[in-house]
TORZAPA-941488 format. One record per residue (C-alpha): residue in one letter; x, y, z. Coordinates in steps of 0.5 Angstrom, whole numbers, padded with zeros to 4 digits, always signed. Layout:
<sites>
aXYZ ...
</sites>
This chain:
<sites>
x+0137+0265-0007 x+0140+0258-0007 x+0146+0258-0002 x+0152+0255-0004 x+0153+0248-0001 x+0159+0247+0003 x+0165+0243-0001 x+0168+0237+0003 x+0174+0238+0004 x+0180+0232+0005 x+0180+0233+0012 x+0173+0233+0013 x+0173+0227+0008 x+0178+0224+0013 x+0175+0225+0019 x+0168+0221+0017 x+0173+0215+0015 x+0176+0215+0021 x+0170+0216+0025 x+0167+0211+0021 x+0172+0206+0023 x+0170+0207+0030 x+0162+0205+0029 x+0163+0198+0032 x+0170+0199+0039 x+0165+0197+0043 x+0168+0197+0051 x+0170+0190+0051 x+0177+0194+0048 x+0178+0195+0055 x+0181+0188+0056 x+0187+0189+0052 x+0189+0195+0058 x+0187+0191+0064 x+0191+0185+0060 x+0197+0189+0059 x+0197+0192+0066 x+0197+0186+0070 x+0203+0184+0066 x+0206+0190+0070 x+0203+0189+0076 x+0205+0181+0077 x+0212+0182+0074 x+0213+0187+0080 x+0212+0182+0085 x+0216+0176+0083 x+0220+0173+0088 x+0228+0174+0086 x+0232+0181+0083 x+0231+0180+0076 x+0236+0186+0072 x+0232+0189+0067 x+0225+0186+0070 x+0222+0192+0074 x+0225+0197+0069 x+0221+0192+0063 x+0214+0192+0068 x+0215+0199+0067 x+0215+0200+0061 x+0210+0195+0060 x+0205+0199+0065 x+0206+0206+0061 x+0204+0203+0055 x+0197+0201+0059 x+0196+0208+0061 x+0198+0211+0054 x+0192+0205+0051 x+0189+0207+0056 x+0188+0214+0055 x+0187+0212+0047 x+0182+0208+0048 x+0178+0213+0052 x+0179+0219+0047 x+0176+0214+0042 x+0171+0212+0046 x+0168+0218+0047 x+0169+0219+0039 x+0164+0213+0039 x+0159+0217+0044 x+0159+0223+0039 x+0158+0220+0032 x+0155+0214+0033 x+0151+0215+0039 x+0145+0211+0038 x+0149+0205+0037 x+0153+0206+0044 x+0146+0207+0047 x+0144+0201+0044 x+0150+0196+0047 x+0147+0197+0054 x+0140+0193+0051 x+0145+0188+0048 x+0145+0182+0053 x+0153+0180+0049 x+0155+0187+0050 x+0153+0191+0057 x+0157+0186+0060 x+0163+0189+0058 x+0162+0196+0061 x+0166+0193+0067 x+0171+0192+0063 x+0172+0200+0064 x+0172+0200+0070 x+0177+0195+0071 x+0181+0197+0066 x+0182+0204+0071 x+0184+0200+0076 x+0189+0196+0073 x+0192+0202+0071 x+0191+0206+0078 x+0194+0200+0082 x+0200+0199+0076 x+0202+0208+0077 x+0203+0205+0085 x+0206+0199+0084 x+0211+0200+0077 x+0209+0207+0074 x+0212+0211+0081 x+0220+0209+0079 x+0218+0214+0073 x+0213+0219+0075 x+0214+0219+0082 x+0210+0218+0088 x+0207+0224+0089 x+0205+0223+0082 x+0204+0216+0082 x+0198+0217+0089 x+0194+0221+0086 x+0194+0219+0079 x+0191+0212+0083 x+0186+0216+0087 x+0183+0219+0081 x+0183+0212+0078 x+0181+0208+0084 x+0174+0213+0085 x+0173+0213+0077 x+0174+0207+0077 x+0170+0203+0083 x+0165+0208+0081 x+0163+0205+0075 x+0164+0199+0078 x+0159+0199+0083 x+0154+0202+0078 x+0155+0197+0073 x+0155+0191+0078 x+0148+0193+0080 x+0145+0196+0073 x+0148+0191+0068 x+0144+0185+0072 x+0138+0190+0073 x+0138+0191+0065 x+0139+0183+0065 x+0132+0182+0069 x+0128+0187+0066 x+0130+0189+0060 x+0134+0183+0056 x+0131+0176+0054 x+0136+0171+0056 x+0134+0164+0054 x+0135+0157+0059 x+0142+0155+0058 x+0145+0161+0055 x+0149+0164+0060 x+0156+0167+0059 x+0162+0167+0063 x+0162+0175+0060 x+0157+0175+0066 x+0162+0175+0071 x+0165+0182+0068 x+0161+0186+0071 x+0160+0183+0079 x+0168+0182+0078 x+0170+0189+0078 x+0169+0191+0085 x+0173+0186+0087 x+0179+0189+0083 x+0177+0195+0087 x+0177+0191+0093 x+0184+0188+0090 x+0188+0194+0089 x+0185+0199+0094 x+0188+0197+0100 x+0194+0200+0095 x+0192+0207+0098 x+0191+0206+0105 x+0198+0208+0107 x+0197+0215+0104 x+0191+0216+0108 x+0191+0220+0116 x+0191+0216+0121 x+0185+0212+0124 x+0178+0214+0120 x+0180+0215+0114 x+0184+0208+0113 x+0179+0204+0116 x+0174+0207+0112 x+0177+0205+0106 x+0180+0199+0108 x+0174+0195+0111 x+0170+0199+0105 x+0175+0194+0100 x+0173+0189+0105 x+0166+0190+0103 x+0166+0190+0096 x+0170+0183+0097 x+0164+0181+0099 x+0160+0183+0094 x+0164+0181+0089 x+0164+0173+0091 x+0157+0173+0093 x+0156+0175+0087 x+0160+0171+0084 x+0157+0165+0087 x+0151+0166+0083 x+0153+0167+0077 x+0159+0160+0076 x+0153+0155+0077 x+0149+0158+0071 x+0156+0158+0067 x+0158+0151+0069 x+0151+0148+0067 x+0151+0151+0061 x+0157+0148+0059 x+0155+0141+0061 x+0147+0142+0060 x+0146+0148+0055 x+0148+0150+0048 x+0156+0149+0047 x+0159+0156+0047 x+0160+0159+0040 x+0168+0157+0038 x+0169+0165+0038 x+0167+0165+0046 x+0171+0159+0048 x+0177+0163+0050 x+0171+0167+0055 x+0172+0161+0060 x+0179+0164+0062 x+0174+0169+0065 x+0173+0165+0071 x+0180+0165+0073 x+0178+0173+0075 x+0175+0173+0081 x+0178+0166+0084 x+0185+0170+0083 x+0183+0177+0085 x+0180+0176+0092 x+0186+0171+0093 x+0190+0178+0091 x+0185+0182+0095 x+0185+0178+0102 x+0193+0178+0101 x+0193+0185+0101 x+0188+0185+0107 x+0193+0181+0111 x+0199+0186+0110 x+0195+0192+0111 x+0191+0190+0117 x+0195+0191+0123 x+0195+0199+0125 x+0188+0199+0122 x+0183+0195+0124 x+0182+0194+0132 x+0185+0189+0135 x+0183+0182+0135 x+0180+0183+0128 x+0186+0185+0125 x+0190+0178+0126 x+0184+0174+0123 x+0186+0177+0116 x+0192+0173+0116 x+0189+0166+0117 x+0184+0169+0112 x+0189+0170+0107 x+0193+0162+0108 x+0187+0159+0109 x+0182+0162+0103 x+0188+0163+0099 x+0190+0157+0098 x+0184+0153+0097 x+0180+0158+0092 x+0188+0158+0087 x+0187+0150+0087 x+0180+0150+0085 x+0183+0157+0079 x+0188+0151+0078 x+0183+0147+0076 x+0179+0151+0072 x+0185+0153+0068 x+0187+0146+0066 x+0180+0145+0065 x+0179+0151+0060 x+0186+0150+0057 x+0183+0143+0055 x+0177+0146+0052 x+0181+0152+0049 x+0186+0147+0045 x+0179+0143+0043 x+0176+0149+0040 x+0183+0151+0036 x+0182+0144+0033 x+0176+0146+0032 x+0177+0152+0027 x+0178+0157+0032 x+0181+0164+0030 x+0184+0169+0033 x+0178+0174+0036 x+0178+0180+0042 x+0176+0175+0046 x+0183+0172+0046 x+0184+0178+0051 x+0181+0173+0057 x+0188+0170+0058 x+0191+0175+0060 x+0187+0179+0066 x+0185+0173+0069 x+0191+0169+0069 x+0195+0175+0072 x+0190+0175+0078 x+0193+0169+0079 x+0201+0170+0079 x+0199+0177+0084 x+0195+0171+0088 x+0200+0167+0089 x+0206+0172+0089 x+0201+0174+0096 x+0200+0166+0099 x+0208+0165+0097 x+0209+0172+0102 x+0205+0169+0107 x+0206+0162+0108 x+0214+0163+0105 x+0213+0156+0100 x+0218+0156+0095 x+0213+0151+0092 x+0209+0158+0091 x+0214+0162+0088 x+0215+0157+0083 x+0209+0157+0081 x+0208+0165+0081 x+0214+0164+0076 x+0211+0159+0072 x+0204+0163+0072 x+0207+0169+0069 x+0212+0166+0064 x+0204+0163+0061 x+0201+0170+0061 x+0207+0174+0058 x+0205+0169+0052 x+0198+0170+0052 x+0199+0177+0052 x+0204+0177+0047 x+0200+0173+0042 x+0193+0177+0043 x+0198+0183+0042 x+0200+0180+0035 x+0193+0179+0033 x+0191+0185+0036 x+0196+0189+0032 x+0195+0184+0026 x+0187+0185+0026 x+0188+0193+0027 x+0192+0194+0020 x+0187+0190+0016 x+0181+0194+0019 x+0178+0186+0021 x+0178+0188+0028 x+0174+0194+0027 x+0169+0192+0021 x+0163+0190+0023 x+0163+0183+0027 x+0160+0177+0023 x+0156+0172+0026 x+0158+0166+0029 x+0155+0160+0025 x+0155+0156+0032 x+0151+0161+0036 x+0143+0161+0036 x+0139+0166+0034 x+0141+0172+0039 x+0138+0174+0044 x+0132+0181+0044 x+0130+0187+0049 x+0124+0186+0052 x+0120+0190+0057 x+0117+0187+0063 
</sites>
């Protein structure tokens, strides 16, 4: 006896459709979250007393966290109904760099609940909403820091002169730990725990930059010796800002926070380290911000459309506006404020025009189809086991 199939119904068909439209959100998604709550998070600290500024910043990082919460649903989707496709990301040299965008966008989140999002859910509220998304997300962080270049030695085949700014994305993240940790100390007990947790920052300061260090003369000597980037990665060079503006943000946070928890005389150290440090790393991030400006229009002129990776103007440059609005507190410049302002008024632009396109992208189902090569782009890299 046969039995009787099961006739599809219009929920069901539905269902496919849509986890259907799932099978390419990759995690590089998650820029969007951490590019719109750095809006949040900079504009909180603009110098002067803006009406409106600090209830706007707020609502803005809601909107973080409710994207944040959607992306994650639909990640998960992703995981369930297309997992050997998920699987296949972390063997795919242009994607796995882009799990630490997960972690970041966790962070920017948790940090923006403590600087913005406490006016409307409280503090109490606010801290342990950071707390679990600091844990979460510095966790990821380290794990993607040492997994994503152990698959880039043993598992990716990466050909002389193809190096990517999206390398940066996996060794930053723990800078953005070290950026906003420092966030919590206060809500810590006295002595241990706080120092713990401070030098802890501290620490991954350090292993983020040294990481770092290494991987910007690989990009840099590609841009002037290798392969050009293909038109869609251009906006990928903003990317470079990340690191150069967090760590000015994280020695900042550093000097504020110092005193009363690292031992005498280390703790008078951290406010030359935050002038000194900060002001010549945010000259070079100036620098490349003209540079890579100049190489963006290029490519515009060039044909360049509108891609996800238009979301590397955002995070970036926000770093920036949080590491000057840290060096202008220190060192009492007006010449800083300014350029914060300048800084800020640039990224509030570049996430309204990758908001745009993202919204625009979405209701034409571009985005979300599968992605179609880029003509300028070699023939893409394999897996390999050594």
């Amino acid at each position: 006896m046969v039995a009787a199939a099961h006739p599809v119904t219009p929920f069901a068909k539905a269902g496919t459709r849509h986890t259907a439209a799932l099978r390419h959100l990759g995690p590089n998604w998650y820029a969007s979250v951490m590019g719109t709550a750095i809006v949040a998070t900079a504009g909180a600290g603009l110098p002067g007393a803006v009406p409106g500024l600090r209830t706007g910043c707020a609502a803005v990082w809601a909107l973080s966290l409710a994207m944040l919460v959607v992306l994650l649903v639909a990640r998960a989707l992703h995981w369930t109904h297309h997992r050997d496709r998920a699987r296949a990301g972390f063997l795919d040299p242009a994607t796995a760099p882009f799990y630490g965008c997960l972690s970041m966008a966790l962070l920017a989140v948790g940090g923006g609940a403590l600087v913005v999002g406490r006016d409307w859910i409280g503090l109490e509220a606010a801290v342990a909403l950071d707390a679990v998304l600091f844990v979460a997300g510095t966790v990821i962080g380290l794990a993607c820091a040492v997994a994503v270049p152990y698959l880039m030695v043993t598992r990716h085949r990466i050909e002389p002169g193809r190096a990517s700014p999206v390398w940066l994305l996996p060794v930053v993240a723990p800078m953005v730990s070290a950026a906003l940790g420092p966030l919590l100390v206060p809500y810590l007990p006295p002595g241990q725990a706080r120092e713990a947790l401070f030098l802890g920052c501290f620490a991954m300061f350090g292993l983020s930059l040294l990481a770092t260090s290494l991987m910007l003369p690989l990009i840099f000597a590609r841009m002037v010796a290798g392969d050009p980037l293909p038109l869609a990665l251009t906006p990928t060079l903003f990317l470079v800002l990340g690191p150069l503006g967090q760590s000015t943000t994280a020695v900042g946070k550093f000097a504020d926070l110092a005193p009363g928890v690292v031992p005498a005389p280390y703790d008078q150290g951290f406010g030359a380290l935050a002038v000194l440090y900060g002001v010549s790393v945010m000259g070079f991030a100036l620098l490349w911000l003209a540079l890579a400006g100049a190489l963006v229009l290029r490519a515009r002129r060039r044909g360049m459309g509108f891609a996800m990776t238009w979301w590397a103007f955002t995070f970036p440059v926000g770093t920036c506006v949080t590491g000057t609005e840290g060096l202008a507190r220190h060192t009492g410049l007006v010449a800083l404020d300014v350029l914060a302002v300048a800084l800020y008024a640039l990224l509030v632009a570049a996430w309204a025009v990758a908001g745009v396109g993202t919204v625009r992208g979405l209701l034409s189902g571009e985005l979300l189809a599968a992605p179609r090569p880029e003509p300028a782009e070699p023939a893409p890299v394999t897996a390999r086991t050594r």
